[in-house]
N, C-alpha and C positions, 0 to 999 in steps of 0.2 A: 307881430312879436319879434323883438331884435332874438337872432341865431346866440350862440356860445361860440368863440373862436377857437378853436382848440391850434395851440402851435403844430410845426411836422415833428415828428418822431425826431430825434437824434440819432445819430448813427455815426460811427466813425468816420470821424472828420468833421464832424459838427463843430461849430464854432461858439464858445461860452467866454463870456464875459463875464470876472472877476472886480466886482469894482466895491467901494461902500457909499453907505446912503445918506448918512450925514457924518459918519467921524470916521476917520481911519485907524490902521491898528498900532497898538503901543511896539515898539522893538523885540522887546520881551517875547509876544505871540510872533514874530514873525517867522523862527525855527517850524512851528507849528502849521501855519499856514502853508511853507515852501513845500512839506509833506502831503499836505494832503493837496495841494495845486498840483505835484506830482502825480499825484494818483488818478485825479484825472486825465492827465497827459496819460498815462498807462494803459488805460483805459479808450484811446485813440481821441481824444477832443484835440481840439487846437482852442488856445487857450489867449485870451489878450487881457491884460492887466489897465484897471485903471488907475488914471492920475492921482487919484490920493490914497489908494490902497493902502499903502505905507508910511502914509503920512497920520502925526497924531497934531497937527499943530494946534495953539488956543483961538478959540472961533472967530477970537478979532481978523484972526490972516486966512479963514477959511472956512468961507458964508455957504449957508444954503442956497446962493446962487452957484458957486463953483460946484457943488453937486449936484444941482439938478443941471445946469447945463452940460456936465459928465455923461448923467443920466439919459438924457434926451438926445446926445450922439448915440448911443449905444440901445435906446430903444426905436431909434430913428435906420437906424443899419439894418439893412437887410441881410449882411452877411452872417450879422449874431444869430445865435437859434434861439441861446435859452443868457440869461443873466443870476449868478448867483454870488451875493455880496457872502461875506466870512462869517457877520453873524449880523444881528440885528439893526445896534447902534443906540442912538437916543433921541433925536428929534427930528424922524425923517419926514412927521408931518408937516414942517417948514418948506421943505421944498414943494407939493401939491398943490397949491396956487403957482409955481413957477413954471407948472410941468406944462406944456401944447398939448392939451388933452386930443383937438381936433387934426393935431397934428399925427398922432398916435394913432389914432383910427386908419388911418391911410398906411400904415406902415407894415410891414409883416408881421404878425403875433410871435413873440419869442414869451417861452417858459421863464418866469420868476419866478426864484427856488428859498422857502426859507420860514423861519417865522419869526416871534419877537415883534420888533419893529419893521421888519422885514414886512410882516403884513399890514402895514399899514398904507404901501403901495400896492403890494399885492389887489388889495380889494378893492382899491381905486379903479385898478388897470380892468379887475371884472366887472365892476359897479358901471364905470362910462366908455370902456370900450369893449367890453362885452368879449374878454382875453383870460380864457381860464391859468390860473396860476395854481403853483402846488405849495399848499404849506405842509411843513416838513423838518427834519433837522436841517441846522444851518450847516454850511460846506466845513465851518470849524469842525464839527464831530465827523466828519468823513473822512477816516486817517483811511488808508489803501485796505489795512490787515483790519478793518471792522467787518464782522461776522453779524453783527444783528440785523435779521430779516429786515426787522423796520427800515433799519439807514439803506440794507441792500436795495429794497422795496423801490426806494425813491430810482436810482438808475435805471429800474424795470419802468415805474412809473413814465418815465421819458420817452420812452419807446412807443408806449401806444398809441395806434391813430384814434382818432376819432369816432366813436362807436365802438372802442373797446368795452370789455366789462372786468374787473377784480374784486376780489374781496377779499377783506380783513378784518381782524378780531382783535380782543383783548390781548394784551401781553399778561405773560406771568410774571415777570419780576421788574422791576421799576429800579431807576438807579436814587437812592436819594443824597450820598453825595456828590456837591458840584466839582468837574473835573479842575485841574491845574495846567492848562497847558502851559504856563510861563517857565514852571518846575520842569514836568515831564510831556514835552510835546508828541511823546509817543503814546500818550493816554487814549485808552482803550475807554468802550461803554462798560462798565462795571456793575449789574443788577442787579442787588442782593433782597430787596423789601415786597413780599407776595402783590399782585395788583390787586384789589378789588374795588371795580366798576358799583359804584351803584346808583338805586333810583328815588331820588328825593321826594318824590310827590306819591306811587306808589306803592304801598307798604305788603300788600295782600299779594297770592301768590296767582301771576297771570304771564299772558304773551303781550308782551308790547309791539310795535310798530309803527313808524316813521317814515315817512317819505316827502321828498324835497330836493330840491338845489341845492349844495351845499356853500355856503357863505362863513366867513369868521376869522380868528386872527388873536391877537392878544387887547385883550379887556383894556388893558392900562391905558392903550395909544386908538386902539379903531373902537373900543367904547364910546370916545370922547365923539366920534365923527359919523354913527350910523345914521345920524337926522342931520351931515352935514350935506351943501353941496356937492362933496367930492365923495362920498358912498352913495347920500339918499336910497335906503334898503327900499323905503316905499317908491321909486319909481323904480327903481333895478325888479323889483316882485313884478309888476305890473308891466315893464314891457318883458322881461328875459325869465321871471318864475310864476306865471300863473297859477300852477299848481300849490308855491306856496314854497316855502325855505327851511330848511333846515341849519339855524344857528350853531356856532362852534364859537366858544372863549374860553381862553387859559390866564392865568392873574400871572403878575410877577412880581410886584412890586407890593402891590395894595394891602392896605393891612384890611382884617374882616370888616370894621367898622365902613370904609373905603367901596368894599366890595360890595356892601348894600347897598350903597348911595348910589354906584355908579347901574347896579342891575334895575332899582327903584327908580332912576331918571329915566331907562331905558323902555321900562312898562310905562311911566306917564308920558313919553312921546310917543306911544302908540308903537314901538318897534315889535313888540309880542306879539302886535296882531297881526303881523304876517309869517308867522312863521309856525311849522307843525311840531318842532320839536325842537328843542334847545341839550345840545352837551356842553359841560364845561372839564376842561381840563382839572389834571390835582395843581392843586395850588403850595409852593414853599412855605410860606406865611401860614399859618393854621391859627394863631394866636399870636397878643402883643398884650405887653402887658400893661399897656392904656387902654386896652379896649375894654367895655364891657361884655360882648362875647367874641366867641367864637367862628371860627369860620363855615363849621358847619349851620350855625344858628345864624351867620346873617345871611346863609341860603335861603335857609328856613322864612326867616321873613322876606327878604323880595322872593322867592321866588315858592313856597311854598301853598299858594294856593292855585298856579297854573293848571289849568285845567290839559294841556298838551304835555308829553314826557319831556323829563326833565333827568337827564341820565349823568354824575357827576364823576369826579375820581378817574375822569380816562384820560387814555395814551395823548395829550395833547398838550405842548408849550413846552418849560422849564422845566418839569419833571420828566429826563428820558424812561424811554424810548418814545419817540411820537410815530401814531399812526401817517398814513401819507392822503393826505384831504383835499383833492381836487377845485377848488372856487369854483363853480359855475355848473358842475356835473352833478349829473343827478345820483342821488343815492337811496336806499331803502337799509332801515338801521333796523335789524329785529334781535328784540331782546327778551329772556325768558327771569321771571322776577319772581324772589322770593324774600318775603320780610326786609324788601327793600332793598337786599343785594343783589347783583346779578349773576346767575349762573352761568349763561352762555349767551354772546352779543355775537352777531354778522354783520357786518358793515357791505353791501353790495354796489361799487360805484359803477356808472355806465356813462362815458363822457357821450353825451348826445346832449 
C-alpha cells in the first residue's frame, strides 16, 4: 500500500510560490493581491512570484504549455515548501497531461494551497504521487486583517507534521455575497446567512458516522476526471485507501439540471462504490429558470437513494467560509441528525 506524503511544516522562512495555473490576474485585482502577498511576507515566508502572475494575455500568446512548464520548475524545486496560486482559474485541466508526473514523485512534496480549479491539480498531485494537498480558501481571500478561524485555520494547517490530529465543525454564518476586490481590495469575509449543514438521505433522528481518506475538489472540473487517468479514484482507493474515501464536491457553475448529470455519470462509473461517505458543499446556483427543478431535487435524484451518508450545505467551495480538507488524510465526520438537519458535526482529521 503506497504511504500519504505529507509535505514539512512551514515555518519561518519557508519558501511559497505564488504562481497561476492556467490564467493570470486582470490589473484591476492586482492592488488586492500585492496585500495579501504582503501578509504572507509578515508572516516570515520568502515569497517567489511566477511568470505569469500578472499576466491576463489572450490564450493564443499564452498556452497551457507555458504553465505547466511554470508549474513543473516550481514543483521540481526543492527550495519551494508549499505553492499557492491567487485563486482558481479556468482550464487548469489542460496542462495535466503536460505535467512529468514520474518526474514529481522524485521530488520533495510541497503543500498546494486552494480550491476551485486549484483542485483540479490538487487531486492529481494525491491521486499519482501520493502528495497530500490542502483545499482551502484561495490566497485571494487571505487579506493580513482576516479574523475568520477558517482562513486562520489554513496557516495553523501548514504547520503540522505528519501524524498531527484537528478538528473542525460547522460554521455559523456563511457569506452569500461575492466579494469585489477590483472596488475594494481591502475586503474583509463578511458572514451574515445562519449555516445549516444537512443530511439528504437521512430524515429520522440518529448519530451518523464516516470514516475515510479524504479526496475531492470542485464538481465542475475534477467531476469531469474521477474515472480519468490523471485521478483514477479506483486505483488511488486500492493502493493509498483501503479502508475506503470519504468524497467532498462543491458546484460553481453548474446549473441543478448539470448537477444531476454530472453526480448520475458519477454513480454509473462506479465512483460510489468506493467511497463511505460523500459531502457536498452549498452551492450559488440553487435554481435557473430553464431548469425543471431545483437544486435541492436534482440531489434528490442522483443521490437520494445512497445507502452511505450524504451530508450537504457545508463549509466547502464558493460559498465562504471553507473548512480546511486535507487530500489524502484520514478523517472521521460524526454527525448527530434530526429531520434531516444537522445539529452538531466534528470533522477529526489525523494526517497518517
Amino acid at each position: 500500500m503506497a504511504n500519504i506524503l505529507y509535505p514539512a511544516p512551514l515555518k519561518v522562512g519557508s519558501k511559497i510560490a505564488i504562481c497561476s495555473l492556467s490564467s493570470g490576474l486582470k490589473e484591476k485585482y492586482h492592488a488586492r493581491l500585492d496585500i495579501v502577498i504582503n501578509g504572507l511576507k509578515q508572516r516570515g515566508y520568502d515569497l517567489v512570484e511566477g511568470e505569469f502572475l500578472r499576466q491576463n494575455k489572450p490564450r493564443e500568446q499564452l498556452n497551457a504549455k507555458a504553465h505547466a512548464q511554470q508549474l513543473m520548475v516550481f514543483l521540481l524545486d526543492d527550495e519551494i515548501d508549499a505553492i499557492m496560486p491567487p485563486m482558481g482559474g479556468e482550464l487548469a485541466m489542460e496542462i495535466l497531461p503536460l505535467l512529468d508526473f514520474n518526474a514529481i514523485k522524485e521530488a520533495k512534496p510541497k503543500w498546494l494551497v486552494g480550491f476551485s480549479d486549484v483542485s483540479t491539480i490538487a487531486c492529481a498531485l494525491t491521486a499519482k504521487c501520493q502528495w497530500a494537498t490542502l483545499h482551502s480558501a484561495n490566497l485571494m481571500q487571505l487579506h493580513p486583517d482576516e479574523k475568520n478561524p477558517y482562513s486562520l485555520q489554513i496557516f495553523e494547517t501548514l504547520t503540522y507534521e505528519a501524524g498531527s490530529k484537528f478538528e473542525q465543525g460547522p460554521s455559523y454564518l456563511y457569506q452569500k455575497n461575492k466579494p469585489d476586490y477590483a472596488q475594494n481590495p481591502n475586503e474583509l469575509l463578511s458572514p451574515s446567512e445562519p449555516t445549516n449543514w444537512q443530511c439528504l438521505n437521512y430524515t429520522d433522528k440518529r448519530t451518523i458516522e464516516m470514516s475515510g481518506r479524504l479526496f475531492g475538489g470542485c464538481l465542475d472540473t475534477v467531476g469531469l476526471l474521477l474515472d480519468s487517468p490523471f485521478l483514477a479514484l479506483h486505483e488511488f482507493k486500492k493502493h493509498s485507501a483501503p479502508e475506503g474515501l470519504i468524497l467532498y464536491l462543491e458546484n460553481s457553475e453548474l446549473t441543478p439540471t448539470t448537477v444531476a448529470r454530472f453526480l448520475l455519470s458519477l454513480k454509473l462509473a462506479g465512483i460510489f462504490d468506493d467511497i463511505n461517505g460523500l459531502i457536498l458543499g452549498r452551492s450559488e446556483i440553487t435554481q435557473s429558470h430553464y431548469d425543471a427543478f431545483d437544486y435541492r431535487h436534482a440531489l434528490d435524484i442522483a443521490l437520494g437513494g445512497c445507502l452511505f451518508p450524504v451530508i450537504i450545505d457545508a463549509d466547502i467551495g464558493h460559498v465562504p467560509p471553507n473548512l480546511n480538507l486535507v487530500n489524502g488524510a484520514t478523517c472521521t465526520i460524526t454527525a448527530e441528525i434530526n429531520e434531516g438537519k444537522v445539529i452538531k458535526a466534528s470533522l477529526n482529521t489525523e494526517l497518517c
